[in-house]
Every structure is written in structure tokens, then in C-alpha cells.
C-alpha positions, 0 to 999 in steps of 0.5 A, a space after each residue: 203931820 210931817 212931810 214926810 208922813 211921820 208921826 212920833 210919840 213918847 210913852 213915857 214910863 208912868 210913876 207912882 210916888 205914892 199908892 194908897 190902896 183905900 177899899 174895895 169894891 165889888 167884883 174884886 176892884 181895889 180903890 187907890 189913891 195915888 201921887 201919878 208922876 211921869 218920867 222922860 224915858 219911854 217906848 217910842 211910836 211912829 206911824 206911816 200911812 197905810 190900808 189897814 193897821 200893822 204893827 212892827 216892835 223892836 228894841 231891847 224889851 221886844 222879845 215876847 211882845 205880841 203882834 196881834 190884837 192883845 198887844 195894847 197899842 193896836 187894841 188901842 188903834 182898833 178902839 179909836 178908829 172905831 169910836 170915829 169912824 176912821 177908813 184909814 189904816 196906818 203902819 206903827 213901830 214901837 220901840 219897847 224901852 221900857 221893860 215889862 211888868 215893872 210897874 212903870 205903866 209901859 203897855 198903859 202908856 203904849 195905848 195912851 201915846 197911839 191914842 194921842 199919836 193917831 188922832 193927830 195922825 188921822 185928823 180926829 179928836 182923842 178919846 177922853 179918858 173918861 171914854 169907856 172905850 178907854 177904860 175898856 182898855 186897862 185901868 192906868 190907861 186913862 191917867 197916862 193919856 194926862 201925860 206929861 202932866 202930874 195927877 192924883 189918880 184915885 177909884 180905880 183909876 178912872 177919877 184924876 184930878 191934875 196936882 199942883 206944880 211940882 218942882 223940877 228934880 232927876 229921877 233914877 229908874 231902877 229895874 232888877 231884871 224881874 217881873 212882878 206879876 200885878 195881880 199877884 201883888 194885889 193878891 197878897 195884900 193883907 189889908 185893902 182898907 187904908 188911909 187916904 194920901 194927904 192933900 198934896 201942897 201947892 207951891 212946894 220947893 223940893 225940899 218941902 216935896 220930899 217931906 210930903 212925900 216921906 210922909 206918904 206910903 205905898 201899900 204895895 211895897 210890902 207884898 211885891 218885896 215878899 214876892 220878889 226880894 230883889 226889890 229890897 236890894 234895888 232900894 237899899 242901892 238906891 238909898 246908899 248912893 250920894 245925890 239919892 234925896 229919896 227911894 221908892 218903889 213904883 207901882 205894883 213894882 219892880 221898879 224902884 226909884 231915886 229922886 235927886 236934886 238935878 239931872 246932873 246928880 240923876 246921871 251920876 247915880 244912873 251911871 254908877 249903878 249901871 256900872 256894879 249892876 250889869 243885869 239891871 235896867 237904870 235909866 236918868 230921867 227928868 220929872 216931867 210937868 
């Protein structure tokens, strides 16, 4: 803790460069097998002691947000300082930068980041993602308390297994102003039963990582365009702009993203994009590992 009883912590935007949905199980559960990647932008979270936990959001994506138990970072601080038997309380902010339902893990990555912020905080030690108190609380949970390290995700999202090195590059992170409900994605899928990702390669360069990745899909790409055109037109920006190697779409969508060389060229697209997109989300962000 700081001496000034300040935690902070990042929730970083959680990426899917591939998603292969392989079966399904019974009661509706989607089997996926997934390249998860984390970026360097997200909502920001701070603590200071307190009796109880309360919790205060601001920021450009705070309109909506809940401030009882359905918002995921007190579910979250609830099911931590249950599991330990914690008595103390602490007073959180969240800075939502992140926007909603875009397919970027942001309430995921909220629970992981208060998990690992609040056990520090209290001096206890983390849930493990296997925890059931963790799954308990959303199926990307457990992959984003692996931040910032690189997995390949597969079952529901309960099975992780870290990925090789990957090589450092920029990201450029695309949002068309929409929300894509998830399950509504899900539901239009016309077939759950899909080929496996390939094994990924240790020691790619960046040149052999996007040629892996070329090789790869997402299977919800397809649905989540047919829901929300926009998506199709965030891509073809993306793949328009000098410096962009690769375009995709994360997750369940909205949001798409660019792969590039370097922050240098990540900044340049971002900046561009901003400029003839006003109503768009674009953050420049380096791959994290």
C-alpha cells in the first residue's frame, strides 16, 4: 500500500485475436477455443479504506453503470472479502474507459483488476481463477485475472493455458459508437461445431505472428456483422489505413482492431481515424506480455 492508502489498478481491454467456437454443452454453454491478448488501455480503479465497500464511477463510459451489487467490481469485492474472511471495507472509483458491450472484456476485466487490487489492499491472497467464486462471476473473468500475460482460453472459458512469447507490436482499437448484445451474437450463430484454433508457434517474429494469425477466424464475426453493420465499416477503415498489417474483430464485437508494426504507426492510424470518425471510440495501445 502507498502511504497514502492509495491502490490503483488497470483493467486492461481484454482481446480476442481468434475465436473459434467448437461445440456445445449442455444447458446452452458454447465451447471456444481462443488466442486471448490484453491491450494497454482500460478502466482505472483505486481504493482507500473505509468500514464498509462503496463505490463511486466516473469517466466517459459511466452513464448507466450501476452502483450496487450488479456492477461486477463490488460483486467482485463481495466475493473476495467473503471467500477470506476479510472485516475490512474499502471505498473504490472506477474510471470507466472502456465502453460497454464491445467485446473487449471491460466488466470482466473490472472483477479481475478489484480482485487483484483488494487483495493487495487487504493483505490476503487472490482467488485463483479456477475459484468458483470466479467463475461465479462471468466466464472471461478467470482469463482476465491472467493479465497482462497472453492465453489461449478454451471450454467455457474456465481451461487457460498461457501462449507463447509473442512479439511486441501496436494495437489500434476501434469502436463504432454501438453495443452488441453478446448473447444475442451467440444466438445467431448458425453452427457451434467448429474447427479447433492451430497451435500457436513459439518464437514467432511479427511477420510469422500475423501469418498465424491470417490463418485463424472468428466465428462470431459473421453474426455480429449481420446485427450490426457498423462493424463491417470499422474494418474496411482499418484495413484502408497505411501501417494497418491486419484488422479483426474482438470478441462478440463491436470493437475491431488494427495491428501494426509499432506504437508509432498504432498512434498515427488511431489519430487519423479519430479525426474523419468523431462518433467512434479509437484508442493506440501496446500489446501487452
Amino acid at each position: 500500500m502507498r502511504p497514502d492508502g492509495l491502490e490503483k489498478g488497470l483493467a486492461p481491454a481484454k482481446v480476442n485475436l481468434a475465436l473459434h467456437v467448437t461445440g456445445r454443452r449442455a444447458g446452452g454453454y458454447h465451447l471456444l477455443d481462443s488466442l486471448v491478448v490484453f491491450a494497454g488501455v482500460g478502466d482505472q480503479l483505486t481504493a482507500l479504506p473505509a468500514n464498509d465497500l462503496a463505490l463511486e464511477v466516473e469517466g466517459p463510459f459511466s452513464a448507466g453503470v450501476p452502483l450496487d451489487e450488479r456492477n461486477s467490481v463490488l460483486r467482485a469485492a463481495y466475493a473476495l472479502r467473503q471467500a477470506r474472511d476479510v472485516t475490512q471495507g474499502a471505498r473504490l472509483k472506477l474510471t470507466k474507459t472502456l465502453p460497454h458491450a464491445a467485446g473487449i472484456g471491460s466488466g470482466s476485466s473490472d472483477a479481475a483488476a478489484t480482485i487483484r487490487l483488494l487483495s493487495e489492499f487487504w493483505g490476503v491472497e487472490p482467488l485463483a481463477p479456477d475459484a468458483p467464486e470466479v467463475l461465479e462471476l462471468g466466464a472471461d473473468v478467470p482469463v482476465c485475472l491472467s493479465a497482462p500475460t497472453p492465453m489461449r482460453m478454451t471450454g467455457i472459458g474456465e481451461v487457460l493455458d498461457p501462449a507463447p512469447a509473442l512479439p511486441a507490436c501496436g494495437l489500434v482499437l476501434v469502436n463504432p459508437g454501438v453495443e452488441v448484445p453478446t448473447a444475442e451474437v451467440f444466438g445467431k450463430l448458425e453452427r457451434s461445431e467448429n474447427g479447433p484454433m492451430d497451435d500457436l508457434p513459439a518464437g514467432l517474429d511479427y511477420a510469422g505472428f500475423l501469418g498465424w494469425l491470417k490463418a485463424q477466424r472468428n466465428d462470431l464475426q459473421d453474426p455480429a456483422e449481420a446485427i450490426t453493420p457498423e462493424i463491417g465499416r470499422a474494418l474496411a477503415r482499418l484495413r484502408r489505413m497505411p501501417g494497418v498489417d491486419l484488422a479483426l474483430m474482438s470478441g462478440s464485437g463491436a470493437t475491431c482492431v488494427g495491428l501494426t508494426r509499432d506504437m508509432g504507426r498504432a498512434r498515427q492510424v488511431a489519430r487519423a481515424i479519430q479525426l474523419s470518425e468523431m462518433g467512434w471510440w479509437v484508442a493506440p495501445a501496446p500489446l501487452l506480455s
